[in-house]
C-alpha positions as CSV (number, residue, x, y, z in Angstrom):
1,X,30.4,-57.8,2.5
2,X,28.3,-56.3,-0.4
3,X,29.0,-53.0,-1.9
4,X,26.6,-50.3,-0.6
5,X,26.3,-48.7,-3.5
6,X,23.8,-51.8,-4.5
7,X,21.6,-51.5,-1.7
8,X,20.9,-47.4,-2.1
9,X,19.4,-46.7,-5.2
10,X,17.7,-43.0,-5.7
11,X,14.5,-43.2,-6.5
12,X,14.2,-41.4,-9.7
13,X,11.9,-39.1,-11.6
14,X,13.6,-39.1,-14.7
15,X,16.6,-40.4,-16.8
16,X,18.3,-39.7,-20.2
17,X,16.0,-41.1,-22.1
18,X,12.5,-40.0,-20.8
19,X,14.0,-36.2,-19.8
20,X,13.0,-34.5,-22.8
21,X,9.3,-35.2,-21.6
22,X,10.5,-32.7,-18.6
23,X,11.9,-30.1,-20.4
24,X,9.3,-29.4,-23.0
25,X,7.0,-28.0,-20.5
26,X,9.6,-26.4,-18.6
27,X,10.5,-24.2,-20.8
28,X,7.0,-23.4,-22.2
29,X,4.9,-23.2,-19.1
30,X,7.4,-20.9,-16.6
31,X,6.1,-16.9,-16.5
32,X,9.5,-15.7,-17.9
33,X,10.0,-13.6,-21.2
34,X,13.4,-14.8,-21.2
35,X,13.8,-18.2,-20.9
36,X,16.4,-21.1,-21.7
37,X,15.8,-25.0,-20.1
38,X,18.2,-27.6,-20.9
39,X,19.9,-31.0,-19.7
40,X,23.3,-31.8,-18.4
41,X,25.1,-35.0,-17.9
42,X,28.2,-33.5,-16.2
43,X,29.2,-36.9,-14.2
44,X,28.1,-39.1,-16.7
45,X,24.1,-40.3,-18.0
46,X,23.6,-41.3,-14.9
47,X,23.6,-37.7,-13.0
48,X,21.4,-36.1,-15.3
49,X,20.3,-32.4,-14.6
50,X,17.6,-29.8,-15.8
51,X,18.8,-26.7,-15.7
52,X,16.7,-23.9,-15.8
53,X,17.9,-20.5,-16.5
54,X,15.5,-17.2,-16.7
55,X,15.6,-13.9,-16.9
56,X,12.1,-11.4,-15.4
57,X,13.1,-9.1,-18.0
58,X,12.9,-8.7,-21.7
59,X,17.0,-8.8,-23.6
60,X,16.3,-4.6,-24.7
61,X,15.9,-3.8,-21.2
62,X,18.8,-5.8,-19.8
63,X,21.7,-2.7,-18.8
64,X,24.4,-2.9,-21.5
65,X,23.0,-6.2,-23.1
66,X,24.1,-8.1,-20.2
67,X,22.2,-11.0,-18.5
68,X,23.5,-10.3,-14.8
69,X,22.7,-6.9,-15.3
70,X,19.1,-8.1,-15.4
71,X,16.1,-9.7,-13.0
72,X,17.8,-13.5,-13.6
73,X,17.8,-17.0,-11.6
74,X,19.2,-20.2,-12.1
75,X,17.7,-23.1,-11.0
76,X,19.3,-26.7,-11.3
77,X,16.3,-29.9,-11.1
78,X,17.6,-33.1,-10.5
79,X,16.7,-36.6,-11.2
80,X,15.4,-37.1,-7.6
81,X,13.3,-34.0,-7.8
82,X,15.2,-31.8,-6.0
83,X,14.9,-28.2,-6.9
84,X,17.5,-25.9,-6.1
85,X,17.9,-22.5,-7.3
86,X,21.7,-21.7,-6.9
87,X,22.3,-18.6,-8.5
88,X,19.8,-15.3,-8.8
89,X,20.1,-11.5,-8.7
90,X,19.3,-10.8,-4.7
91,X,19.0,-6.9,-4.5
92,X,16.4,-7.3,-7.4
93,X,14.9,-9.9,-6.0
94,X,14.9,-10.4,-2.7
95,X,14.9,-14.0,-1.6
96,X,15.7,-16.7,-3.7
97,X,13.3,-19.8,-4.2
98,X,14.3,-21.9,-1.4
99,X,15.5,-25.9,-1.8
100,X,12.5,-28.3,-2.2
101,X,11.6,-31.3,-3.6
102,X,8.9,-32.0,-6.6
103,X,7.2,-34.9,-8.1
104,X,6.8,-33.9,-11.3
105,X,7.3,-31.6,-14.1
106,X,3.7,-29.3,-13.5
107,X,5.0,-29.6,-9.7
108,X,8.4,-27.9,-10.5
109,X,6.3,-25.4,-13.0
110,X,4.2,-24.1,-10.1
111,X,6.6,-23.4,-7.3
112,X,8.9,-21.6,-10.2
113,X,5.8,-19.9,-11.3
114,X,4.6,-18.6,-7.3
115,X,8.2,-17.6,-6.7
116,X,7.9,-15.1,-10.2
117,X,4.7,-14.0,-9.2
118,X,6.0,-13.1,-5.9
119,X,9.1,-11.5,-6.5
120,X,8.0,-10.2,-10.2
121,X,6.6,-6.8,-8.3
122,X,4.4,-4.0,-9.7
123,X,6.7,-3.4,-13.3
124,X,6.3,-7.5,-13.2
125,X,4.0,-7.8,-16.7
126,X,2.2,-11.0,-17.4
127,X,1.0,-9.7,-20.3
128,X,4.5,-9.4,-22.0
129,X,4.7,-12.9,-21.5
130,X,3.0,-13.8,-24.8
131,X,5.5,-12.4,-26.4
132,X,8.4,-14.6,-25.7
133,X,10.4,-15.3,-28.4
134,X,14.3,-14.6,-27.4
135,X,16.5,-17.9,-25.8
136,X,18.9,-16.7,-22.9
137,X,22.3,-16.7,-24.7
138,X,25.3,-16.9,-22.6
């Protein structure tokens, strides 16, 4: 009998090689002044991750200087397109963005991007989004 790890093979969006061509827009494109989007191999090259952290707020407004003290989410995107935010600041923000799948990169941008605009509220600012220029740090 065959192994059955050769008969399921995940279809895949993106790899070690071609997932810089992910993150680039990533972290340009999503509606957060505070944003940081990188990979992870934890498991080997083969189980590579985007992950996604953000913050609604700009670093001088955070309480103390502290990330969780602000508007933040965590989202993890793997290489089968599944989109999963698994950590988020709920009394701030309500719901979190639910599990879903995506096809590609501007996919994955525009679910983020409806789930900020919905749970941004009134202070929400778009406009302070051209001013972007501080990396989560943590």
């Amino acid at each position: 009998m065959k192994d059955y790890k050769t008969f399921l093979k995940e279809a895949s969006y993106f790899d070690i090689s071609n997932v810089d061509k992910w993150i680039v827009p990533l972290s340009t494109k999503i509606n957060a002044p505070v944003m940081n989007v990188s990979k992870s191999v934890l498991g080997g090259e083969e189980n590579v991750t985007i992950m996604i952290k953000f913050s609604l707020d700009e670093k001088h407004k955070w309480k103390n200087g502290i990330w969780h003290n602000s508007r933040h989410a965590n989202i993890r995107l793997d290489r089968d397109g599944t989109l999963e935010m698994f950590n988020y600041s709920p009394r701030s923000m309500g719901k979190g963005l639910r599990k879903t799948r995506v096809k590609n990169a501007k996919d994955a941008i525009n679910k983020i991007n409806d789930w900020v605009a919905k749970v941004g509220g009134a202070d929400y600012e778009k406009d302070s989004l051209s001013k972007r220029t501080t990396k989560a740090t943590e």
